[in-house]
TIPA-564097 format. One record per residue (C-alpha): residue in three letters; y, x negated, z negated; residue number from 0; chain. Coordinates in Angstrom, 3 decimals. Layout:
<pts>
{pt 'ALA' {Y X Z} NUM 'A'}
...
</pts>
This chain:
<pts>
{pt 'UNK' {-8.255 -59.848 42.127} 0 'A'}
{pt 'UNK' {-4.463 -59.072 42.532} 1 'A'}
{pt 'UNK' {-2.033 -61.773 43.306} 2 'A'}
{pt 'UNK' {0.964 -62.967 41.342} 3 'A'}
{pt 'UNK' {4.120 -61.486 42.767} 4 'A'}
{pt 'UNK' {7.590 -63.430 41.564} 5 'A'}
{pt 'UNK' {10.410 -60.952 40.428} 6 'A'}
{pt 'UNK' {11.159 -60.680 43.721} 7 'A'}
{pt 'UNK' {7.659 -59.269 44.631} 8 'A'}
{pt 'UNK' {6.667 -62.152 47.133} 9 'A'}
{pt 'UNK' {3.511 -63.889 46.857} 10 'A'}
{pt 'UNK' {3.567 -67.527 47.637} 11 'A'}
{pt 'UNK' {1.714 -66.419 51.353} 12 'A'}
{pt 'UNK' {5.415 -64.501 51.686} 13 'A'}
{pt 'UNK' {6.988 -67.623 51.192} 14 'A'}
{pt 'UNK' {4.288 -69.883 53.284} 15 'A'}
{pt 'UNK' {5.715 -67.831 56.146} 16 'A'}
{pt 'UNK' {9.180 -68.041 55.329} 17 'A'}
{pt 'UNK' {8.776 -72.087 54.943} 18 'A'}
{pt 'UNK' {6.669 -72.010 58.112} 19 'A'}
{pt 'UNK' {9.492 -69.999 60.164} 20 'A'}
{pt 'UNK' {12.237 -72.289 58.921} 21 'A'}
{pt 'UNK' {9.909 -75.788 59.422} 22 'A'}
{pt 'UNK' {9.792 -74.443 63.627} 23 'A'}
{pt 'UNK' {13.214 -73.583 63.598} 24 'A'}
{pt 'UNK' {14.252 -76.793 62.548} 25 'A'}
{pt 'UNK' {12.006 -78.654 64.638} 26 'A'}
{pt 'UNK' {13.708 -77.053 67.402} 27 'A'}
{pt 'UNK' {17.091 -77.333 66.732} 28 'A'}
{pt 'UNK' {16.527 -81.437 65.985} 29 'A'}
{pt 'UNK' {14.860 -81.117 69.120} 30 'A'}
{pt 'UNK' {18.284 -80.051 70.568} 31 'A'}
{pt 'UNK' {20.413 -82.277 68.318} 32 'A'}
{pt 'UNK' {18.025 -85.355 69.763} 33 'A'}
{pt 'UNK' {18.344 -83.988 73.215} 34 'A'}
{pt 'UNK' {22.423 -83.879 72.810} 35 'A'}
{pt 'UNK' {22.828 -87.532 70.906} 36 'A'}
{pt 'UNK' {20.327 -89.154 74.161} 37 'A'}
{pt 'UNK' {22.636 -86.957 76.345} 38 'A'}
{pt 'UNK' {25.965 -88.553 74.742} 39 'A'}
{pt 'UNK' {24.753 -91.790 73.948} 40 'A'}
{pt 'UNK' {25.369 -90.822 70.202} 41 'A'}
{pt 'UNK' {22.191 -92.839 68.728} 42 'A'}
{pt 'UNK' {23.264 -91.458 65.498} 43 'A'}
{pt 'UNK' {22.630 -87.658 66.632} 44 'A'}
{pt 'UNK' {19.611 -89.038 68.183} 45 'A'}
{pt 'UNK' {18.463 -90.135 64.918} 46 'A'}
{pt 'UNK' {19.457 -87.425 63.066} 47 'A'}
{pt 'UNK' {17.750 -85.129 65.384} 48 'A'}
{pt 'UNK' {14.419 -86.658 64.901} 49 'A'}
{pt 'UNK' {14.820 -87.062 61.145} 50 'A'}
{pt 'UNK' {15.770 -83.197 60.900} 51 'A'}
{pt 'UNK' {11.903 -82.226 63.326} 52 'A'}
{pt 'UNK' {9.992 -84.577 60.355} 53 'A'}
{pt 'UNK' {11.819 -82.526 57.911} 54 'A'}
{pt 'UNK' {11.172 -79.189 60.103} 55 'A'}
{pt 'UNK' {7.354 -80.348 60.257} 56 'A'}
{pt 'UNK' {7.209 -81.057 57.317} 57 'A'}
{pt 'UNK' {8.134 -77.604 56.215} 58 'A'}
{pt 'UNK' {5.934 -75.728 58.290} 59 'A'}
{pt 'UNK' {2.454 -77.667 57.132} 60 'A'}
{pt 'UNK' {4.030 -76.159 53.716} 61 'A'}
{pt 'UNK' {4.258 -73.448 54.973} 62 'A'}
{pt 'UNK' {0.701 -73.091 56.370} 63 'A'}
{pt 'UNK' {-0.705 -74.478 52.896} 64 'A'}
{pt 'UNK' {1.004 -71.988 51.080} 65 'A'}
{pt 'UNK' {-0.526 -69.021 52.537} 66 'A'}
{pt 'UNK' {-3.817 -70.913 53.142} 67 'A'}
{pt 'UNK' {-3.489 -71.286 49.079} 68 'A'}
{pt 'UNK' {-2.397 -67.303 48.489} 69 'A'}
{pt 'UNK' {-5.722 -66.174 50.748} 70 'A'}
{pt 'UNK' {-8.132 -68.189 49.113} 71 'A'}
{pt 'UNK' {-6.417 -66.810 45.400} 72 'A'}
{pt 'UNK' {-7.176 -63.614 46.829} 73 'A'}
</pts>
């Protein structure tokens, strides 16, 4: 069975790791930005911060579905 490739010629387990990559990265840097708002007293970063590693995680379990999806199409 082949897999469907957009124009582009990714699959959607290309893009699972591309979301996946992107979901860490942002869990990191809200990390940081949480880390810099406690640091400053800026509960606003703080918040921010947090919000941005849901959004981050949130990515990533994408991510992971996505190319759990593409292997079990192939």
């Amino acid at each position: 069975m082949t897999t469907d490739r957009d124009q582009d010629g990714k699959d959607m387990g290309d893009y699972g790791r591309e979301h996946e990559g992107q979901g860490m990265a942002d869990k990191v840097a809200g990390k940081v930005q949480e880390g810099m708002g406690k640091l400053t007293g800026d509960r606003s970063e703080e918040a921010k911060g947090k919000l941005r590693q849901g959004k981050g995680s949130l990515e990533s379990t994408v991510g992971s579905a996505e190319q759990k999806l593409d292997d079990a199409a192939k």
